[in-house]
C-alpha positions as a printed Julia matrix, in Angstrom:
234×3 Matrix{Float64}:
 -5.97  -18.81  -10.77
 -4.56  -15.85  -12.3
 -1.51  -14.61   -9.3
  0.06  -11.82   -8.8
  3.17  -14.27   -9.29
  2.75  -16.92  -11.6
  5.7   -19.34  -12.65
  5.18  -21.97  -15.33
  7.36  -24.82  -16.44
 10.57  -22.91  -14.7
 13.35  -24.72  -14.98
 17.09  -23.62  -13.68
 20.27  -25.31  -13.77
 24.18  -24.76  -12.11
 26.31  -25.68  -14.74
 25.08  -28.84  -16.23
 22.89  -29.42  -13.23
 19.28  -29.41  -13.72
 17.9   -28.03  -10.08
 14.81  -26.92  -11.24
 12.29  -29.09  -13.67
  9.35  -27.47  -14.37
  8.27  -25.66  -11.33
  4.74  -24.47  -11.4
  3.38  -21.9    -8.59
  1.19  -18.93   -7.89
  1.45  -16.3    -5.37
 -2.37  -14.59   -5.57
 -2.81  -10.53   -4.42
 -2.41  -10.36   -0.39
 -1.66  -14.05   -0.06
  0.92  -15.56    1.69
  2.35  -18.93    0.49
  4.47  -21.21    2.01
  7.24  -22.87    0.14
  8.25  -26.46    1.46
 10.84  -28.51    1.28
 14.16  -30.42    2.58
 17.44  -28.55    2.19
 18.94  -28.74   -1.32
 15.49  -29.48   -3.0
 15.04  -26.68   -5.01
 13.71  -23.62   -2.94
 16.2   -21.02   -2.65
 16.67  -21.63   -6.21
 13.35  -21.09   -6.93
 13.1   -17.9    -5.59
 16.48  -16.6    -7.15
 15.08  -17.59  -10.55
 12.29  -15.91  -10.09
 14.59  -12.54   -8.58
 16.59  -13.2   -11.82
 19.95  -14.3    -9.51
 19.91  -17.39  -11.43
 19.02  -17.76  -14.99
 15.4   -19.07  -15.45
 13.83  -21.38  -18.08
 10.39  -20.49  -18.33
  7.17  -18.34  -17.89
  7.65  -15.93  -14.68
  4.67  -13.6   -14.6
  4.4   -10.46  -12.39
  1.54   -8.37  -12.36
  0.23   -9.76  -15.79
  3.98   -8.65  -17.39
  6.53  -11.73  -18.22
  9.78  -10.67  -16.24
 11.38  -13.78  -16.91
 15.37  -12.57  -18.28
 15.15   -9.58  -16.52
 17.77   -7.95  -14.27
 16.94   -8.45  -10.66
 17.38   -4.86  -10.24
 14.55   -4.04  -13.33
 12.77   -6.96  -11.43
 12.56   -4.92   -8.06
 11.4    -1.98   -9.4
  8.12   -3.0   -10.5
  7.94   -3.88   -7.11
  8.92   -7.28   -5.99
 11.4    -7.27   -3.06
 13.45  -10.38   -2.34
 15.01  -10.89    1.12
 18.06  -13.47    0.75
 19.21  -16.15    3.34
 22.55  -14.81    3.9
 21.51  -11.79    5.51
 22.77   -9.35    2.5
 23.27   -6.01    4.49
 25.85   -3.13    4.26
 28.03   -4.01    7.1
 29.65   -0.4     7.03
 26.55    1.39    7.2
 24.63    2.55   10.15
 21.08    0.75   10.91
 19.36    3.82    9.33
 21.75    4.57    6.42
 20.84    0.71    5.46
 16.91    1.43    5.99
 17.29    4.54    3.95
 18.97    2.77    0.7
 16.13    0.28    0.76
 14.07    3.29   -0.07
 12.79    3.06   -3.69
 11.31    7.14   -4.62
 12.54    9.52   -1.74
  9.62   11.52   -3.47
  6.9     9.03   -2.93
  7.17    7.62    0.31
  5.56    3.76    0.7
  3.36    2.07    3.25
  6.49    2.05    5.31
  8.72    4.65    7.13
 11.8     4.29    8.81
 10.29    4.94   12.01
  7.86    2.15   11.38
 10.86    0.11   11.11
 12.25    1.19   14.64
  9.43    1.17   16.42
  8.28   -2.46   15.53
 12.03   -3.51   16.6
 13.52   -1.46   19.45
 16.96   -3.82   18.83
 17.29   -1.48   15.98
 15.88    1.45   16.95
 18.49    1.63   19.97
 21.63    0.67   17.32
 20.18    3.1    14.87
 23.0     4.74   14.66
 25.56    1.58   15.01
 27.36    0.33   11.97
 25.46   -2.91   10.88
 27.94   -4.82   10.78
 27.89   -5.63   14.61
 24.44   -6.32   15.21
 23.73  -10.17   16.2
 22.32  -12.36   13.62
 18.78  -11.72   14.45
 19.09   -8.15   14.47
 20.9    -8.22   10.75
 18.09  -10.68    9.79
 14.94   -8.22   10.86
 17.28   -5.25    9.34
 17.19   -6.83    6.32
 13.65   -7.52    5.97
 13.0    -4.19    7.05
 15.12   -2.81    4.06
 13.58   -4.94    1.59
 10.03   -3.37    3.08
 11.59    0.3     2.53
 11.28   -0.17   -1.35
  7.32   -0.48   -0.65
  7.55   -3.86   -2.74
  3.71   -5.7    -3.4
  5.03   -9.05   -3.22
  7.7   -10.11   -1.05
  9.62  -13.33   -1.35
 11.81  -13.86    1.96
 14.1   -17.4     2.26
 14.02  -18.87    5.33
 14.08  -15.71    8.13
 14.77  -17.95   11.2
 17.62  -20.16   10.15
 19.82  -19.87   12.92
 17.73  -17.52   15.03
 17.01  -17.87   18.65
 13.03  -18.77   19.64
 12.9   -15.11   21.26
 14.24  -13.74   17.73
 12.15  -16.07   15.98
  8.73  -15.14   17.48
  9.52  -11.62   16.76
 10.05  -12.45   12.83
  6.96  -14.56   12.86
  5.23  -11.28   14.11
  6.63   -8.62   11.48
  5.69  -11.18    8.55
  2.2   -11.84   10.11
  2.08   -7.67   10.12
  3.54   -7.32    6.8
  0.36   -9.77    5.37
 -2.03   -7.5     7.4
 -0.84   -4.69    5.59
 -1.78   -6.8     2.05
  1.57   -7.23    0.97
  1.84  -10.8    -0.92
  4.63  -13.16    0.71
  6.31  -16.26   -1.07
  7.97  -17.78    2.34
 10.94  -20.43    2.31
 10.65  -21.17    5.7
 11.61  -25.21    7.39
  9.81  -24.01   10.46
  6.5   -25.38    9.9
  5.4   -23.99   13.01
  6.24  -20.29   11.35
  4.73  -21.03    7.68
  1.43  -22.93    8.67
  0.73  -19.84   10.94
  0.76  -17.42    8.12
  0.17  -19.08    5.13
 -3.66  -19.85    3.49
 -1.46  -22.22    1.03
  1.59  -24.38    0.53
  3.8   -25.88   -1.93
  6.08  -28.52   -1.36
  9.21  -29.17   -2.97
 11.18  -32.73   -3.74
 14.11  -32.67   -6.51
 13.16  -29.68   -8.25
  9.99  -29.99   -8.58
  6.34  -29.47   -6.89
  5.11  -32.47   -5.48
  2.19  -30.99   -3.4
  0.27  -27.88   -2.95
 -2.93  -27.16   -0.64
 -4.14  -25.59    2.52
 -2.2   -26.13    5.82
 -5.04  -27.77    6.59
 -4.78  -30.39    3.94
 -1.04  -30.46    3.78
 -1.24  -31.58    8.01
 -3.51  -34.17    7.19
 -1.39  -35.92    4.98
  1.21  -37.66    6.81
  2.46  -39.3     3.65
  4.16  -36.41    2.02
  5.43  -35.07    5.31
  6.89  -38.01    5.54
  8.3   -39.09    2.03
  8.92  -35.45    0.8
 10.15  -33.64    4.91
 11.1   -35.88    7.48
 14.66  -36.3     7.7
């Protein structure tokens, strides 16, 4: 399968621990995958590697160009947008100043305006003008998303959006990444909420000690009680 994204034997390591060994994945155009795992197996290092956060080991492919050792910034421009876990907005900023730096070419708009943005969340569109930095955790989370979606990116890789959230909150981020797909956008999703990632994702990859230890449909992965269990149950 020739992806969009396509890692090969990436490995990663904090300090002189070895978190990643050998991770092997595709992301394909317009698909969404779902990324697997228990806490602390690998995932949100996965993605950073690939986002060039942390340094990789290995083959990271984007659109048929190795960006492996790249700057994260060089990284985003060729259109791969990365939405962290912590929520990374400018706290200082109004809800609209934030949209508006996660624009990429004020000459060229994207798929996406601002007003797209606000009218798919009226939380934000009624704080448009608030400082960030006072919106609830749910409101930060979809203004970050929406930010990353400014930059018009092809592939999007967003770790775990409803960590923390409320089910009303949650719903409504299962929603925008079920519209971002429909607009063809590839999606690498860290999500724990299988409820979230078998809903939106034609494949999976699970994750045990830094490395893949499955990878199918949802459909497959549910029949297999065995790796849920040995590999996600806590």
């Amino acid at each position: 399968m020739n992806g969009m994204l396509s890692v090969r034997g990436l490995n990663a390591f904090y300090g002189k621990s070895h978190v990643l060994r050998g991770v092997d994945l595709e992301v394909g155009e317009g698909e969404v995958v779902a990324l697997l795992g228990r806490n602390g197996v690998g995932r949100s290092t996965t993605v950073k590697a690939i986002m060039g956060e942390v340094a990789p080991k290995g083959d990271i492919w984007f659109k048929g160009e190795n960006i492996s050792g790249l700057a994260n910034h060089e990284i985003a421009l060729k259109g791969l947008g990365y939405v962290p876990e912590n929520r990374d907005i400018f706290p200082g900023l109004t809800v609209r100043q934030n949209l508006v730096l996660g624009i990429k070419d004020m000459k060229r708009p994207g798929r996406w305006a601002i007003e797209d943005m606000l009218t798919m969340f009226p939380n934000l569109a009624e704080r448009a003008d608030t400082p960030a930095g006072v919106l609830s955790g749910g409101e930060k989370q979809m203004l970050t998303i929406c930010r990353t979606l400014m930059g018009d990116p092809q592939l999007i890789m967003i770790d775990e959006p409803t960590e923390g959230l409320a089910p009303r909150i949650v719903a409504q981020v299962g929603e925008l990444l079920s519209e971002i797909a429909r607009a063809g956008v590839s999606i690498l999703l860290v999500e724990q909420k299988l409820s979230i990632a078998l809903k939106i994702a034609s494949r999976v990859y699970v994750m045990g000690h830094g490395e893949i230890v499955y990878s199918g449909t949802p459909q497959d992965f549910l029949a297999r009680d065995d790796i849920r269990s040995e590999w996600l149950e806590v």
